[in-house]
Residue, then its C-alpha position, 0 to 999 in steps of 0.5 A: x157193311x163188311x165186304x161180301x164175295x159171292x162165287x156164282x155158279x156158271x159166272x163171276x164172283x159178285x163183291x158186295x159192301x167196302x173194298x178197292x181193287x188195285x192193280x198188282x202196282x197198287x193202283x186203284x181201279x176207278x169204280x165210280x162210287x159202286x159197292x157192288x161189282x162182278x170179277x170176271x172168272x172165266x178169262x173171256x170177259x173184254x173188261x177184265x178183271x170185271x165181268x161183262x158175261x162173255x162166259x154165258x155158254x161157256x164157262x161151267x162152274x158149280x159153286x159149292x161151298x166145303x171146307x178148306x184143309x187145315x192150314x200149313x204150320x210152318 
């Protein structure tokens, strides 16, 4: 399955299918076999980067997808 990102409104960004996460060092996070897990958006979450839904009640976004601009030639 190739790696889905879902933005969800008001909340995380869900990340579905064959991924890893590291650290900026590169280090991989240990996700336990799952492929499926939510990255915290909001900055409120105790278990950063993944998402423990501190941002209920405070943190509004709706996700609504649109197009990008045309990318910079350099």
């Amino acid at each position: 399955m190739a790696t889905k990102l879902t933005i969800n409104n008001n909340g995380s960004v869900k990340i579905e299918g064959d991924f890893e996460i590291v650290d900026r060092s590169g280090n991989a996070y240990g996700l336990d076999g799952r492929d499926v897990v939510s990255i915290c958006r909001c900055g409120l979450s105790k278990n950063k980067p993944f998402c423990d839904g501190s941002h209920n009640g405070h943190f509004e976004h709706e996700a609504v997808a649109f197009q990008l601009p045309p990318k910079k030639q350099a």
